[in-house]
C-alpha positions in Angstrom: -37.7 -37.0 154.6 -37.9 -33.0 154.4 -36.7 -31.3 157.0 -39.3 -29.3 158.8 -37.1 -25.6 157.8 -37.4 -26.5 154.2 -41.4 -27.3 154.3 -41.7 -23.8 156.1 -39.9 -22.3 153.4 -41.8 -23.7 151.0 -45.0 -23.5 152.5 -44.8 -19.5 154.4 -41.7 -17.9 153.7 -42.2 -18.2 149.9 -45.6 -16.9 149.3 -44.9 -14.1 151.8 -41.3 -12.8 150.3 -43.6 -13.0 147.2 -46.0 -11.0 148.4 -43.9 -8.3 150.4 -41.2 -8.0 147.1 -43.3 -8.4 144.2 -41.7 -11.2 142.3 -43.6 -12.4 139.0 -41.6 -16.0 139.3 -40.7 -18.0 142.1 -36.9 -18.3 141.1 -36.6 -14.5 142.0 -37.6 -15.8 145.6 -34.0 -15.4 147.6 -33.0 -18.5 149.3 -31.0 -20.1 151.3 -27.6 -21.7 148.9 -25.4 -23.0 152.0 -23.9 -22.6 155.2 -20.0 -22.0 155.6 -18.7 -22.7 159.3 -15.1 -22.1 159.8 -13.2 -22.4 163.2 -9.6 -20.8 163.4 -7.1 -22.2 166.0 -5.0 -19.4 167.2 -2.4 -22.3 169.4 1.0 -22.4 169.8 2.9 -24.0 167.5 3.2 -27.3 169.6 -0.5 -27.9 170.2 -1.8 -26.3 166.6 -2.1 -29.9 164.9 -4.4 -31.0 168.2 -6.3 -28.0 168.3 -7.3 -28.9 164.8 -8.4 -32.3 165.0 -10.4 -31.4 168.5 -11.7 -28.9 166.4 -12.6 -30.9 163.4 -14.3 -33.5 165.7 -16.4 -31.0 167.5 -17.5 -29.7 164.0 -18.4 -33.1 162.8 -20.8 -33.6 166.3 -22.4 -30.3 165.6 -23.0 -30.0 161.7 -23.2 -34.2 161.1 -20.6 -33.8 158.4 -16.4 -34.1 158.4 -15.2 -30.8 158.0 -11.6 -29.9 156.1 -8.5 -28.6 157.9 -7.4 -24.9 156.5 -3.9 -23.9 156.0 -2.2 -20.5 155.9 -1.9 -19.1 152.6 0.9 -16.7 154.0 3.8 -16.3 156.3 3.8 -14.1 159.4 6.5 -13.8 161.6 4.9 -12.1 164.3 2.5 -15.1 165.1 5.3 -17.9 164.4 3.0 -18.7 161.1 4.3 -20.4 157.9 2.8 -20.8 154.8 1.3 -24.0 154.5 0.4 -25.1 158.1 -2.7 -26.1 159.0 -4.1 -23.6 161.2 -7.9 -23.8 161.5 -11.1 -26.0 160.1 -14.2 -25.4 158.1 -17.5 -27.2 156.9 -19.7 -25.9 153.9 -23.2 -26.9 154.2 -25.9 -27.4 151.4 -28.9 -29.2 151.1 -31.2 -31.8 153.7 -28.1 -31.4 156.3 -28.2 -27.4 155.8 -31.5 -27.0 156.8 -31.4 -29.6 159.7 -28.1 -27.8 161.0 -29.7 -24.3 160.7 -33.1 -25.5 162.7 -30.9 -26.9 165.4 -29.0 -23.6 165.4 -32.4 -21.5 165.6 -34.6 -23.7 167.5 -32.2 -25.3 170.3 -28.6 -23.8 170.2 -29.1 -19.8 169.8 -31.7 -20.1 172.7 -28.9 -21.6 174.9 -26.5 -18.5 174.8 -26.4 -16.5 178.1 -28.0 -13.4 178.8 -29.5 -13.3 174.9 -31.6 -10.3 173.3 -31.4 -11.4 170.0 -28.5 -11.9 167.3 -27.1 -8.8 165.2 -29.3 -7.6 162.2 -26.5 -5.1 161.0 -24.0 -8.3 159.7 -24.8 -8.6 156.0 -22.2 -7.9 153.8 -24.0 -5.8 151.5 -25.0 -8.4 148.7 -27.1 -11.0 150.8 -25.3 -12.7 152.7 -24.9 -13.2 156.9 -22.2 -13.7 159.3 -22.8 -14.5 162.8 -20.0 -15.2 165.5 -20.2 -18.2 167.5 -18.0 -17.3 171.5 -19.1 -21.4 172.8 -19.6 -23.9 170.8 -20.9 -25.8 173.8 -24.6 -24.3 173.2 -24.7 -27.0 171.3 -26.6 -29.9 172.5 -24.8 -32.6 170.8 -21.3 -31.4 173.0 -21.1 -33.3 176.0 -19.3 -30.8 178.5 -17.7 -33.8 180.0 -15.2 -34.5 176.7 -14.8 -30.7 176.0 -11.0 -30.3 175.4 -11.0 -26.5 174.8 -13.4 -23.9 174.5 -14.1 -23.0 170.8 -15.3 -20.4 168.9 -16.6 -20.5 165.0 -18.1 -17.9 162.6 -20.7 -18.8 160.6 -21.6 -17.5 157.2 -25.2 -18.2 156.0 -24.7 -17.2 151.7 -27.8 -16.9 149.7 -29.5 -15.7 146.5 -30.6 -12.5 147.8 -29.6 -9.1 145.6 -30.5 -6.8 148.9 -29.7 -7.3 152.7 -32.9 -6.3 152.8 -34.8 -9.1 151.1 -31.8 -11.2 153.0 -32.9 -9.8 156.7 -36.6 -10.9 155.3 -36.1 -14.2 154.4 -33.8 -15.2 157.9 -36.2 -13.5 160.0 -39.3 -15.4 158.2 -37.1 -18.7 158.8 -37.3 -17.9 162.6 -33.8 -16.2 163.0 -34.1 -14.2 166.3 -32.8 -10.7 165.1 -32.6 -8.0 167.9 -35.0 -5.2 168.3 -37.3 -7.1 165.4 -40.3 -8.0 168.3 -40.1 -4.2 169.3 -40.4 -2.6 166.1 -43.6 -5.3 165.0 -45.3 -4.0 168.4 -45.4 -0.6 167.8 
């Protein structure tokens, strides 16, 4: 079955980038490659390994897929950190289970964050790509309150085929991504 964010790409978000950009072929149309979301554990040294696997559980509700533990690549003294330990979590998303994670987190989950106006439309990296900062993961319906452990927080990192920001801000906001000031600007 399709997910319902892929048919609207197909069907809308195509034809319009299309339009708006002038591409001759439909492989210059940006999309959407995958989803990176990565959870760092800043613990004490005693409660680190825990952390982790509460954080590698919660990761598995939200994106439906068993995430990998990460492991410092250097030593710090200052944050009792060795090379080597596992210190924080990540999934990479592609595919059916992209889109289905990224409707959730557009239709249901951004919607549940207190007090919201919209997310960032300044956090592309320059070459396509956007980062958004998770505070709660517990905007998520598939976290039962009841069984959360800790609080976490995540940073997600939506990467696609997209030479500008510009053509990048395009395609999210066609795909439903609430970016702030956007509803002012088209009113004017």
């Amino acid at each position: 079955m399709t997910p319902s964010l892929l048919k609207t790409y197909k069907e809308n978000v195509v034809p319009a980038l299309k339009e708006q950009f002038g591409y001759k072929n439909i492989h210059q149309v940006p999309l959407i490659e995958k989803i990176v979301i990565n959870c760092g554990v800043g613990r004490a040294e005693s409660e680190r390994k825990q952390a982790v696997q509460d954080a590698l559980d919660e990761m598995a509700l939200i994106t439906g897929q068993r995430g990998v533990a990460t492991v410092a690549k250097n030593s710090i003294s200052n944050f009792k950190l060795r090379a080597g330990e596992v210190i924080g979590a990540k999934v990479t998303l592609r595919g059916h289970t992209m889109y289905d994670f990224l409707h959730r987190l557009i239709a249901t989950a951004i919607p549940r964050i207190r007090d919201f106006r919209g997310v960032s439309a300044k956090a592309f990296d320059g070459r396509g790509n956007y980062t958004l900062g998770i505070v709660d993961h517990t905007i998520f319906p598939e976290i039962e309150l009841d069984k959360v452990r800790r609080a976490l927080g995540f940073d997600l990192c939506v990467v696609t085929t997209a030479n500008t920001d510009d053509e990048a801000r395009e395609l999210l906001h066609l795909m439903g991504m609430p970016f702030r000031g956007r509803e002012k600007k088209a009113a004017a």
